[in-house]
Each structure stands twice: as structure tokens, then as C-alpha cells.
TIBAMI-575332 format. One line per field, with one value per residue (C-alpha): chain; x, y, z; residue in three letters. Coordinates in steps of 0.5 Angstrom, whole numbers, plus 500, padded with zeros to 3 digits. Layout:
kette <- c(A,...) .
xx <- c(X,...) .
yy <- c(Y,...) .
zz <- c(Z,...) .
rest <- c(ALA,...) .
***
This chain:
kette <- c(A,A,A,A,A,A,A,A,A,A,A,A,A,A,A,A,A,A,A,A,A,A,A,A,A,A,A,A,A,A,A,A,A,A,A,A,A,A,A,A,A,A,A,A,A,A,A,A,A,A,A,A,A,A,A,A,A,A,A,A,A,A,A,A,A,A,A,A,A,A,A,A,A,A,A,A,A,A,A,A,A,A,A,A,A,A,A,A,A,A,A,A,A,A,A,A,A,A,A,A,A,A,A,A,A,A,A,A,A,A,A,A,A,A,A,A,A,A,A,A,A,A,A,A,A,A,A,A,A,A,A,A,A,A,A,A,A,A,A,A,A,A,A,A,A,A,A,A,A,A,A,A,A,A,A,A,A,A,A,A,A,A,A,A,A,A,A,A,A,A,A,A,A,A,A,A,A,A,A,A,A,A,A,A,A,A,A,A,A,A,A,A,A,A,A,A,A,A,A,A,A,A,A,A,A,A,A,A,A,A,A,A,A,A,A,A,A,A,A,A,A,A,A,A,A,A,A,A,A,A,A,A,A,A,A,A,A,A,A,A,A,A,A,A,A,A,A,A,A,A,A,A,A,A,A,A,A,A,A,A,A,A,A,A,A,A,A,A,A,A,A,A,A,A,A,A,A,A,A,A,A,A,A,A,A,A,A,A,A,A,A,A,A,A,A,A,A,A,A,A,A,A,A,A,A,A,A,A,A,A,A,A,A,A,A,A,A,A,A,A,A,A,A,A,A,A,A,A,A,A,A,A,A,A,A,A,A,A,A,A,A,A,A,A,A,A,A,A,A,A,A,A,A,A,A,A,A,A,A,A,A,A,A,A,A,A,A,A,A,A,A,A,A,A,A,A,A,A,A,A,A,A,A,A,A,A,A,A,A,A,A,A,A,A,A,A,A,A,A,A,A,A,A,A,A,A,A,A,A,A,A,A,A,A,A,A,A,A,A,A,A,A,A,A,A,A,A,A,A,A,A,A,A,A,A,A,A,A,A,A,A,A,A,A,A,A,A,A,A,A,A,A,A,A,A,A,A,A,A,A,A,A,A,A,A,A,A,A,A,A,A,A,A,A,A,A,A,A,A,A,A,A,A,A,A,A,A,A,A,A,A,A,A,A,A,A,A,A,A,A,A,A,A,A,A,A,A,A,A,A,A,A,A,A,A,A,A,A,A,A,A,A,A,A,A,A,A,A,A,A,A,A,A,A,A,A,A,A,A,A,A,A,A,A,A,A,A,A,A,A,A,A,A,A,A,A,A,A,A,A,A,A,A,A,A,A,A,A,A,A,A,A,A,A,A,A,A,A,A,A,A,A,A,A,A,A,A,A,A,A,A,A,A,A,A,A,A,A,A,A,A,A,A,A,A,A,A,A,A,A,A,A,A,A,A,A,A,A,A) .
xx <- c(908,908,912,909,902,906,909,902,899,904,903,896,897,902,898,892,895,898,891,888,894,893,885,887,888,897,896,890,894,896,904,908,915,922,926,931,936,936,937,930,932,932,926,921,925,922,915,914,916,912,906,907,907,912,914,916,919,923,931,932,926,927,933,935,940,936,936,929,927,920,917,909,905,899,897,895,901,898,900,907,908,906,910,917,916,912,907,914,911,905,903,897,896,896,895,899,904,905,907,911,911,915,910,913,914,907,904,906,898,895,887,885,888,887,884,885,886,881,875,877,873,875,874,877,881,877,877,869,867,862,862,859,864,863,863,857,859,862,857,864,863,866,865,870,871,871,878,875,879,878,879,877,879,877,879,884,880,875,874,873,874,869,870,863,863,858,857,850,850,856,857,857,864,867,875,877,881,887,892,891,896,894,895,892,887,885,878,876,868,865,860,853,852,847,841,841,838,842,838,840,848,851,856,863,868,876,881,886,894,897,899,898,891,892,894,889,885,879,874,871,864,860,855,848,847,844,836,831,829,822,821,815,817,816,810,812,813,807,807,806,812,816,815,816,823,825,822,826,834,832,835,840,847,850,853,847,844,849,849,842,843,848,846,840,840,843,839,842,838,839,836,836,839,839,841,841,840,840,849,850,847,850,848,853,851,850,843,839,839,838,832,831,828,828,829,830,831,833,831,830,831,833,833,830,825,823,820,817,818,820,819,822,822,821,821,821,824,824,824,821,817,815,811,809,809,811,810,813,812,811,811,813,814,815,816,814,808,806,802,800,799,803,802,804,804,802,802,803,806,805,808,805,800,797,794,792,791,794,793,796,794,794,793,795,797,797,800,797,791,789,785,783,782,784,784,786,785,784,784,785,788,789,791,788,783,780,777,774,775,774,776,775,777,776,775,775,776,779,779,782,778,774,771,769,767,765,767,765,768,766,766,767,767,769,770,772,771,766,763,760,759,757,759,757,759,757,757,759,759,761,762,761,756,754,751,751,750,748,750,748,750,748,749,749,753,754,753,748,746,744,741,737,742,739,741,739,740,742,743,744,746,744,738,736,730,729,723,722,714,710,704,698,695,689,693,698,697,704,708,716,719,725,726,732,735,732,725,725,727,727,729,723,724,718,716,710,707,700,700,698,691,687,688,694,702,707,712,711,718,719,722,720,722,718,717,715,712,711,704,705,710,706,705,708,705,707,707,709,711,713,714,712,713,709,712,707,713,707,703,709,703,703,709,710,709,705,708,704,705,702,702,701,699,701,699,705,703,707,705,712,720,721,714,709,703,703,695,692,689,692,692,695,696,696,699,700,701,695,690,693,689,690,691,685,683,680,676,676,674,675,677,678,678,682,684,687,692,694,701,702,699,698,692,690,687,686,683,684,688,689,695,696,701,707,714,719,725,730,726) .
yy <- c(323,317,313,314,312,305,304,306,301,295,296,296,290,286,289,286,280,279,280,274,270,271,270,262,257,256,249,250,256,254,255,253,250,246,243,239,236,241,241,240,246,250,246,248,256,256,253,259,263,261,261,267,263,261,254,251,245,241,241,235,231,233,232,239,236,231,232,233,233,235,239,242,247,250,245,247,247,240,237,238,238,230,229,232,227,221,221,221,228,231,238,243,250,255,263,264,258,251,246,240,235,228,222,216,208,206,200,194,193,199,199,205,209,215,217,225,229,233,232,235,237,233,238,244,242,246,243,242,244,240,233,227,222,216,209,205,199,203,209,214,220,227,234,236,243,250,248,240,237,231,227,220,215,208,201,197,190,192,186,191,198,202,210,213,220,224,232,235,235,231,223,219,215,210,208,201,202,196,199,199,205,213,215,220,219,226,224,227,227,229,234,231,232,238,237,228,226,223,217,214,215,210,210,211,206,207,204,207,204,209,212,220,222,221,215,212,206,208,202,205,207,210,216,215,219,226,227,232,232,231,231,235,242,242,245,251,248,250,254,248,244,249,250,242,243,249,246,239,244,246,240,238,240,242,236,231,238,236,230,230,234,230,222,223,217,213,209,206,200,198,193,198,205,209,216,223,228,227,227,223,216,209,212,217,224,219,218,221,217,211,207,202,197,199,206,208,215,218,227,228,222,224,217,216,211,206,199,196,201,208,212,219,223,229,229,223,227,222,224,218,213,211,203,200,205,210,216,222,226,232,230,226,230,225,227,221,216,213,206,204,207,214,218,225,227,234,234,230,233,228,230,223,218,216,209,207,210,217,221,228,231,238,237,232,236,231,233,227,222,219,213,210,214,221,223,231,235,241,240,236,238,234,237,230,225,222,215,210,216,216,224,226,233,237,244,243,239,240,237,241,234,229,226,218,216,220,228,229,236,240,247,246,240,244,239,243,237,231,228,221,219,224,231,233,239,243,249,249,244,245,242,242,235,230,223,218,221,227,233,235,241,249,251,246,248,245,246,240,234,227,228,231,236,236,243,250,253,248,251,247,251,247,242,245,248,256,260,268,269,274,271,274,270,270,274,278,282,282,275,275,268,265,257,254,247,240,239,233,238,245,250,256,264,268,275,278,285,287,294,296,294,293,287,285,284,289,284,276,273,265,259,252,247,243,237,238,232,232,233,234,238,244,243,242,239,241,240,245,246,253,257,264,269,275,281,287,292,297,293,291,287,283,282,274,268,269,263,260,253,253,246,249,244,248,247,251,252,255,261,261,258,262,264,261,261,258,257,253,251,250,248,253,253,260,260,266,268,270,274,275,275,272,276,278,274,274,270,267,259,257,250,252,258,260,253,252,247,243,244,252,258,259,260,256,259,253,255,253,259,260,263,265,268,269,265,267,262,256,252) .
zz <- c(607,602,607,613,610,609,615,618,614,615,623,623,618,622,630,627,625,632,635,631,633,640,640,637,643,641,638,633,630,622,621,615,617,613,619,616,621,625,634,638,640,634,631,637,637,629,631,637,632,627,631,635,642,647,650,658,658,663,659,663,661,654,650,646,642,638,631,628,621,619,613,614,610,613,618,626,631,634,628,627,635,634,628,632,638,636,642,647,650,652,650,652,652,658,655,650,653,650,656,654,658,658,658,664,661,658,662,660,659,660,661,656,650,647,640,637,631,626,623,616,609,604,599,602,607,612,619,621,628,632,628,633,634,638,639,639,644,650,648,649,645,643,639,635,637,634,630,628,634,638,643,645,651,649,654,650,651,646,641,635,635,630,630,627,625,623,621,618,612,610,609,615,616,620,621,623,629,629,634,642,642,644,637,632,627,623,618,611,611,604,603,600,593,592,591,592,598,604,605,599,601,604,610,608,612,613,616,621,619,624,618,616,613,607,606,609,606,603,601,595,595,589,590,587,581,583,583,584,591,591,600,601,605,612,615,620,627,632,638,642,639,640,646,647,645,648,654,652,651,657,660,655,654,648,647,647,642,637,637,636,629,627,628,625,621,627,633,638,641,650,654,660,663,670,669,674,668,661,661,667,666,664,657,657,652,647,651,645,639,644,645,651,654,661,663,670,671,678,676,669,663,656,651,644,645,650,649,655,662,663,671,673,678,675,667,662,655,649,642,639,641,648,648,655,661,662,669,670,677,674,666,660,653,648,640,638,639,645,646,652,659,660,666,668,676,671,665,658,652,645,639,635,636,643,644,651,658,658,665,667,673,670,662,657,650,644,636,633,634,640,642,649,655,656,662,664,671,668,660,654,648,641,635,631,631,637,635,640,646,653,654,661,662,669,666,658,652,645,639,633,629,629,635,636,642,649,651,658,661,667,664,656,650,644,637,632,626,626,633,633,640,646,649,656,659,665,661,653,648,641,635,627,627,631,629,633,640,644,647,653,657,659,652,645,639,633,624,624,627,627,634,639,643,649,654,656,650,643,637,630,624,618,618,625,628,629,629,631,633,634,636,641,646,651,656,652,646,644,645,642,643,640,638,637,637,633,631,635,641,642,646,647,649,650,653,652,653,655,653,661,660,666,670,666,669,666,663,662,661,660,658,655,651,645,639,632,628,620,618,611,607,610,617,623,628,635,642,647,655,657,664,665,671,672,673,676,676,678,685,689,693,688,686,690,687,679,675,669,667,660,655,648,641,636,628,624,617,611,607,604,604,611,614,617,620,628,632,637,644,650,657,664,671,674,681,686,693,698,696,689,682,676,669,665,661,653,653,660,659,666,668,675,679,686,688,694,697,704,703,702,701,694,690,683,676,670,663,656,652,646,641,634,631,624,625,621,621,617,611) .
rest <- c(UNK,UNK,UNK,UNK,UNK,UNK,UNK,UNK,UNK,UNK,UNK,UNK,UNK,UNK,UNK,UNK,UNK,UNK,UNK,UNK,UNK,UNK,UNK,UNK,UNK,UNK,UNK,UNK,UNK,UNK,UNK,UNK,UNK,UNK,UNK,UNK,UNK,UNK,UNK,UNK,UNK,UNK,UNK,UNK,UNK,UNK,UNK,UNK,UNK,UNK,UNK,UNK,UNK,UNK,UNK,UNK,UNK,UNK,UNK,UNK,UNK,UNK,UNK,UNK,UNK,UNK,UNK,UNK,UNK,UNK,UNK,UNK,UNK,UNK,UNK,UNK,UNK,UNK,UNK,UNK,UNK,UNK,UNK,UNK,UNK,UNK,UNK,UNK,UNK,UNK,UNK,UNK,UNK,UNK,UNK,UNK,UNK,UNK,UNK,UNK,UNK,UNK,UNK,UNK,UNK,UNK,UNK,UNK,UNK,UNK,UNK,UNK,UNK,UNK,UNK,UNK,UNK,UNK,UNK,UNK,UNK,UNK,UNK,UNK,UNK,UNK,UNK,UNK,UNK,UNK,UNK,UNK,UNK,UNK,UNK,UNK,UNK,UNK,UNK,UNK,UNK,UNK,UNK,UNK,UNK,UNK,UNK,UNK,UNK,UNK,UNK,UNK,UNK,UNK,UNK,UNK,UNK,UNK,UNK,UNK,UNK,UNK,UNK,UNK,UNK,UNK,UNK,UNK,UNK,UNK,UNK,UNK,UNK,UNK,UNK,UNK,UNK,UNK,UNK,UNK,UNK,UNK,UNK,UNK,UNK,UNK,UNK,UNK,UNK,UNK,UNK,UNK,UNK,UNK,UNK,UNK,UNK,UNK,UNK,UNK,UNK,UNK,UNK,UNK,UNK,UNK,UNK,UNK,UNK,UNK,UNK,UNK,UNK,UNK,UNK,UNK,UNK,UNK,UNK,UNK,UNK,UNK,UNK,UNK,UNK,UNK,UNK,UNK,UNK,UNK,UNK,UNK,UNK,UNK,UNK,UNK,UNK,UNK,UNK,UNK,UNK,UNK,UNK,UNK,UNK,UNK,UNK,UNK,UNK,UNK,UNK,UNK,UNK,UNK,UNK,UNK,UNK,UNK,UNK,UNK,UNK,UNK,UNK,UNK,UNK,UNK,UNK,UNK,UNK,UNK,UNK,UNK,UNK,UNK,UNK,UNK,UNK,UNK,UNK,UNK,UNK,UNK,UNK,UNK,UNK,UNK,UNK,UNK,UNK,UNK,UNK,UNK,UNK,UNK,UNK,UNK,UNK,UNK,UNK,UNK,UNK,UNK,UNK,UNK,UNK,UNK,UNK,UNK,UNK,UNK,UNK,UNK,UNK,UNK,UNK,UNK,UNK,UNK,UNK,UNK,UNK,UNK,UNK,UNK,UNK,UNK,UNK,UNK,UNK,UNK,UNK,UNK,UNK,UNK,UNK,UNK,UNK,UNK,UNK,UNK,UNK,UNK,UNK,UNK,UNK,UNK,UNK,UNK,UNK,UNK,UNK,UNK,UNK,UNK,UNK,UNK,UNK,UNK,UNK,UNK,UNK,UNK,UNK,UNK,UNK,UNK,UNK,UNK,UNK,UNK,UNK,UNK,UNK,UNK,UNK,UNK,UNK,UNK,UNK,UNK,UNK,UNK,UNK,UNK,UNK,UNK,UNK,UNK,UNK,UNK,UNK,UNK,UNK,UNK,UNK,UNK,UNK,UNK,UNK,UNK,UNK,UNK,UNK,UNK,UNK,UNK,UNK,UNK,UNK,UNK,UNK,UNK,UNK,UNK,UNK,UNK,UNK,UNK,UNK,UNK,UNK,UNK,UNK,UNK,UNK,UNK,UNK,UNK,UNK,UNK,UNK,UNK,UNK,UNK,UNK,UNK,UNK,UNK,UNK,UNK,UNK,UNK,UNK,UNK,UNK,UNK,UNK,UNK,UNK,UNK,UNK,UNK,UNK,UNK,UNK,UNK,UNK,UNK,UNK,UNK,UNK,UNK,UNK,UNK,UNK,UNK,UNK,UNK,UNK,UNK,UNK,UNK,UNK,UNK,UNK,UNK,UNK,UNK,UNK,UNK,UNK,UNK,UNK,UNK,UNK,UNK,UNK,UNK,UNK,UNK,UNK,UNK,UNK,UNK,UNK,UNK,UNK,UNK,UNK,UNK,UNK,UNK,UNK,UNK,UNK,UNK,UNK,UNK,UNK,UNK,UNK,UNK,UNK,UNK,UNK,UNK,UNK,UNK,UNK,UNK,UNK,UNK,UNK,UNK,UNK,UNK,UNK,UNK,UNK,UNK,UNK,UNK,UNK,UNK,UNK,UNK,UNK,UNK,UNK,UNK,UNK,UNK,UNK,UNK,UNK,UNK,UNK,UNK,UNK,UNK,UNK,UNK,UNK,UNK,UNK,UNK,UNK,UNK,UNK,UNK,UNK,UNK,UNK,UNK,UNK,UNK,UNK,UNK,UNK,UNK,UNK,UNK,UNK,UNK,UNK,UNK,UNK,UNK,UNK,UNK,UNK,UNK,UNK,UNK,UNK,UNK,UNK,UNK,UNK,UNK,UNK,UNK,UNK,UNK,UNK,UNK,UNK,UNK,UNK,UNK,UNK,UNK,UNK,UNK,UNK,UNK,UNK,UNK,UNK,UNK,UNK,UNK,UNK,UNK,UNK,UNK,UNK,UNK,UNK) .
***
């Protein structure tokens, strides 16, 4: 019983083993081989066999009989094959096949030559996937794939070749290229010291002698001592840069997405680029740690900045800064700083700094501070300051601080820090304090004020003017009204109420607006004017015209730190239709009684009133 439990376990063990084989492309798979003096044919029997794969070659294109020596622990098929045939013969894997090809008589002057091999841990030994190997001159560029191999084709008339490989988290390196002839360079790349910061590291240079990896020659470079990391945590990113960069990986490939995380510390400079897409252009997948000059981009552009000129048919995606102009046909979303004119056919979508012209057709959304014009077809967002602005949105605009300069939108100008300047809206304007200019809209909000908003209803939460009265009149016995805004101008609302007596309206409603002077520290002198309409809810006959035009100077005077007493004189004009009378008055002291005009119908009534009453509000 024992022994069948073992024999059961040794062939799941050995099934198991074959599978993870199988799921290995053949030339990454790691084997162990002692060849020593032995026929091709055996040599090449013992590697299939070690790596669990079969070869196809042509014997007559490959002589069998030749003796190989070569001894190897634990290193990828690729590996040994190159060190059997010394570049003669090219191979590459089919399913589990590994096709040996014979190579034809080099050219005498060929054009290109290739570069392959691992990027490997120095440390460990591991093989590193995804590291970013290029050349800076003719922008060739590769990725390291799942097993750390590489593969680059590079022109032989390159006066000085210079491999640069870098991998998140590991010390850049570059290997001097001496040799012209395909031939393999495997790289060892040191981990960053924990805790030490990667500014402070410089990039370690090799040279490639086309010898085996361990003998390469090394120029010796000394790691800075290890210190705390002092970097400031990053903040969360919010929802819109998020998007920005969903938005930017959208059209990205993944290549050009590595070597983004990769290069960090490297910035590649062109007077000019032409693209298609981001990975079809003259700047190749290393398009973005490059900055240009000039960059003319037929569909979508990726770059890492631009220095004078940018246009694209759709989208400009740059991740640093843009200086100059810069158009878009739908947009432009840019990571970094703008300085100049930007114009998007939609939108434009800012991670930094914006200086200049911005223009979206649609919106403009800026991350950091903004001056000059901002011009928006529907809204504008901008999550930092906004100094010497000029912000024209079709329907809103927002600014998440202060504001310096004009905010003019057709329906809402909402300034969440301080205004110095002017908000105009069709609708709404908001904002913590206003000095050194107006609002002026339907609806006028801010915490305090420096100046006199001017609207439909304004509302000034510290320093402001605010009253809540009840008052009697000569035509009403209860009046409630609301006042609200600045004492040099404020918004008044009334409605009065007669108890049904004889000859009086049902209801009077109305709307004025008001000044105040400082008489002393306990009175208030102020002057007045409202409209009221009349409602006879009771006589539909007289239900036309009954409007009041009432000018009211009013004394305010303080009986304690929130209540007042409010009374005084004042002129009215009464109009109404045909044959309509004017509310009862108590006392009447007429001015003008039944009046009459050329121009219409209506009769007129003038009197002097009067109105007393308790105010309740802010000190």
C-alpha cells in the first residue's frame, strides 16, 4: 500500500514537473549540462532531453559529427545553444520545437547587427522582465520579456554605441558597445539600496568586450552611504487625474507604458517629430521621455514636452511641460505646465501651471494655477489659484481657490477661496470674500465682502446686512419683510397682511432694494424703494393693475446688540386699472387723488405714509 502512495506521488510529481515545462517557451527553459568532447548530435540529444523539447534542423546544413565542449548549470536554453554554435546558426521555438537554422556567409558590409541577451539581478540571479533597453541616438528600443530577454537591432555606422538599461527600482546601467557584429550581451543590474534615495545614485557604466557576462569590465562606482528618506508621502491622486491618465493609457501601448515607469530619471531632447499614433512616429516607442521642439502629430501625439510648436488631429497627450502653442482637434491633456496659447477643438485637461491663452471648445480643467484667459464653451475647472484672470465660461465656472481677476459665466461663477476682482453670472455667484470688485448676478453669495454685490438677492455672511422686521404701515397692520446683502446696498422683502379690513387687498407681496448711512454708533439712517402688487383674492373685478411704488426714509435705532427699532416717512404712487380703488388709508394724507394719464387706462393715488416697526438681525 506504501508503495503504491509513493509511486502515485512521484508521478504527479514528475506530470506536474512536465507541465511546468511545457508552459515555458523551450529557449527560456533553465537546464544543467557536462558536454565534454562529444558529437553535435549527441550534444544537441542531451539538451532536448535536459529541457524536455525536440530539435528540427537540416543535417545537411548542419554538420553532426563536429565535436562540442560545453559545461553549464541552471542557465536558459538560449544560453547554451549560443555557446555550442558561436553565432553559425540561428534558432527559434515552435510549440515545444526548437528549429535550428544555418546562418548564409555575413555581408561583407552589412548594414544592421543585432544585440540580445538577459537583463539579470546581480544579487540573486534572477532574470528581470520588463527592464527598458534603448539607444539614445537612433531611439531603438526593447523590453525585456517575461524571462529578462532582449533583442535589438541597431545600424552598424553608429559612430558610438551606448546600450542604457533601466528597471524600476534598480540602478540604471549603460554597456559600451565596441564590436559592429550580432552577438549577445547578457546585464546584471543592482538593486536600490533600501531606504537610499534614487537621485543620489549615479548610472553605472560597462563595457561589452564580447565576453561572457561575468567578465565584463565594470568601471567601479561607490554607492552614497544610506539615509533616511525624507520624501514627503504623495497625496492621493484625485478623480480627475485618474481619469487624465486612464484617458492617456488608452492610447499608449504597453511598451511605451513601461518605459515611462522605467526612465524616470532619463529625458530625451528633438528639434522635431511627425507621428500617426504614439508607437508609429519618427520617435519611435520611446516617444514618451522625449521632449520636442516641434511636434506634428497626424491622429494622436504622446511626447514628454514640447518646447515651441505642437498640432494634432485629435489628441495631444504630453506628460510634462508644453511651451509655445499648442491645438488639439478634440483636446490636449497635458501632465505638466502650459505656458502660451493652448487650444482644444473640446477640451483641455492640465495637470500643472497654466500661463497664456487656454481655449476648449467644450471645457478647460486645469490641476494647478492659472493665469491669463480661459476661455470655456461650457465650464471651467481649476483646483489652484487664478491670478490676473480673464475666465469666460458659457455655463460655469469654478475655482476650488482664490481668484484674482474677472469671473464672467452665463449661468454660475462659484470661487471657493478669496475673489479680488469681478464675478458676473446670468444666475449664481459664490465665493468666500470679495474685495476689490463686484459681484453681479440673480443670486450673490459670499462669507464677507469688501464691496457692494449687486443682484436679485445678495447674501454676505460676515459683515453683511441682514434684517427680519415687523413693522405696521398706513395700509397694513402686519408687514414681514427680509433685508439682506450690504449696507451700502441691499435686497428687501415684504409681504403684508390687513386682517380682511374693509377696503384693504388680501395680501401684499413686494420687492425693493435699499442703502444705509452711519448716523451714530445707534442709528442707522436709511433710504428706501420697493414695489408691491395688491392682491383682492376676494374681488376678481379688481384683480388688474394694483401696484405700489413706495420711497421710504427710514431711521434704524438700536435697543440691543440684534434688535432694533425702525421708523419714519414715506412717499407712494398707487396705480390701478378702470374704475379700481386704492387701499384704505390710516391716516390718509393725500398728495393726489384719481389722477389720470394720455397713454393708458390706469388711475393714480399719491400720499405720504408711514411705517414703524422691530428689526431683528446681525450687530
Amino acid at each position: 500500500m506504501n508503495s503504491l502512495r509513493l509511486c502515485i506521488l512521484l508521478l504527479f510529481i514528475f506530470i506536474q514537473n512536465c507541465v511546468l515545462a511545457q508552459g515555458v517557451p523551450p529557449l527560456e527553459r533553465l537546464i544543467t549540462v557536462d558536454i565534454r568532447n562529444a558529437p553535435l548530435e549527441n550534444a544537441l540529444r542531451e539538451i532536448s532531453r535536459a529541457g524536455r523539447f525536440e530539435f528540427s534542423y537540416n543535417p545537411a546544413r548542419i554538420d553532426g559529427k563536429a565535436l562540442v565542449t560545453v559545461r553549464l548549470t541552471n542557465v536558459p536554453v538560449r544560453e547554451v545553444l549560443n555557446r555550442v554554435f558561436q553565432s553559425q546558426v540561428t534558432f527559434k521555438s515552435r510549440a515545444n520545437y526548437v528549429i535550428l537554422v544555418r546562418n548564409d556567409a555575413p555581408e561583407p558590409s552589412p548594414k544592421n547587427f543585432l544585440l540580445d541577451g538577459y537583463i539579470l539581478d546581480e544579487q540573486t540571479g534572477e532574470r528581470i522582465a520588463q527592464a527598458s533597453i534603448f539607444e539614445k541616438t537612433t531611439l531603438a528600443s526593447t523590453v525585456s520579456n517575461p524571462f529578462g530577454y532582449y533583442r535589438l537591432r541597431l545600424p552598424t555606422d553608429l559612430s558610438a554605441v551606448r546600450l542604457d538599461v533601466r528597471k524600476q527600482a534598480y540602478v540604471g546601467e549603460t554597456v559600451l558597445i565596441r564590436s559592429r557584429l550580432s552577438h549577445s550581451v547578457s546585464i546584471r543590474m543592482t538593486p536600490i539600496p533600501p531606504r537610499l534615495s534614487l537621485e543620489t545614485l549615479p548610472i553605472r557604466v560597462t563595457e561589452d568586450t564580447i565576453r561572457p557576462v561575468n567578465t565584463l569590465a565594470a568601471v567601479a562606482v561607490d554607492l552614497p552611504a544610506p539615509r533616511l528618506d525624507s520624501t514627503v508621502p504623495t497625496r492621493p491622486k484625485s478623480i480627475l487625474e485618474q481619469g487624465r491618465e486612464q484617458l492617456t493609457r488608452l492610447f499608449v501601448s504597453a511598451q511605451q507604458s513601461i518605459h515611462d515607469v522605467n526612465m524616470t530619471r532619463d529625458t530625451l531632447y528633438r528639434d522635431w517629430q511627425v507621428s500617426f499614433l504614439p508607437f508609429i512616429g519618427t520617435n519611435h516607442r520611446l516617444s514618451g521621455r522625449i521632449s520636442n521642439r516641434i511636434s506634428v502629430n497626424a491622429l494622436i501625439g504622446y511626447s514628454f514636452g514640447v518646447r515651441a510648436f505642437e498640432v494634432g488631429g485629435l489628441f495631444n497627450l504630453v506628460r510634462a511641460d508644453v511651451t509655445g502653442f499648442q491645438a488639439g482637434g478634440l483636446g490636449n491633456l497635458v501632465g505638466g505646465n502650459v505656458s502660451g496659447v493652448q487650444l482644444g477643438g473640446l477640451f483641455n485637461l492640465d495637470g500643472g501651471t497654466v500661463e497664456g491663452v487656454q481655449a476648449g471648445g467644450l471645457f478647460n480643467v486645469n490641476m494647478k494655477q492659472a493665469q491669463g484667459v480661459q476661455l470655456g464653451g461650457l465650464f471651467n475647472a481649476n483646483a489652484g489659484e487664478l491670478t490676473n484672470i480673464v475666465q469666460v465660461g458659457g455655463l460655469v465656472n469654478v475655482a476650488r481657490k482664490s481668484v484674482r481677476g474677472l469671473q464672467l459665466a452665463g449661468l454660475a461663477n462659484v470661487a471657493v477661496g478669496d475673489v479680488q476682482g469681478w464675478q458676473v453670472s446670468g444666475i449664481v455667484n459664490r465665493a468666500r470674500s470679495v474685495q476689490g470688485g463686484h459681484q453681479i448676478g440673480l443670486i450673490n453669495l459670499a462669507d464677507s465682502s469688501g464691496s457692494v454685490p449687486i443682484g436679485l438677492f445678495s447674501h454676505v455672511q460676515k459683515g453683511g446686512y441682514r434684517r427680519f422686521e415687523v413693522a405696521a404701515t398706513e395700509i397694513n397692520l402686519l408687514n414681514l419683510t427680509y433685508r439682506t446683502g450690504v449696507r451700502r446696498f441691499y435686497n428687501i422683502f415684504s409681504a403684508g397682511y390687513n386682517f380682511e379690513q374693509p377696503g384693504s387687498a388680501d395680501l401684499s407681496v413686494g420687492y425693493g432694494l435699499g442703502t444705509g448711512f452711519v448716523l451714530s454708533r445707534s442709528t442707522l439712517f436709511t433710504l428706501e424703494g420697493m414695489n408691491q402688487h395688491h392682491f383682492y383674492f376676494s374681488q376678481p373685478e379688481n384683480g388688474s393693475w394694483n401696484n405700489q411704488i413706495r420711497l421710504s426714509t427710514l431711521f434704524e435705532t438700536k435697543l440691543s446688540r440684534r434688535l432694533s427699532l425702525a421708523y419714519g416717512p414715506s412717499v407712494n404712487w398707487y396705480f390701478s386699472g378702470e374704475d379700481m380703488t386704492p387701499p384704505t388709508r390710516r391716516p390718509d394724507l393725500s398728495l393726489f387723488s384719481n389722477g389720470t394719464d394720455g397713454f393708458s387706462n390706469s388711475r393714480h393715488w399719491g400720499w405720504v405714509g408711514f411705517q414703524v416697526g422691530l428689526r431683528f438681525g446681525n450687530s
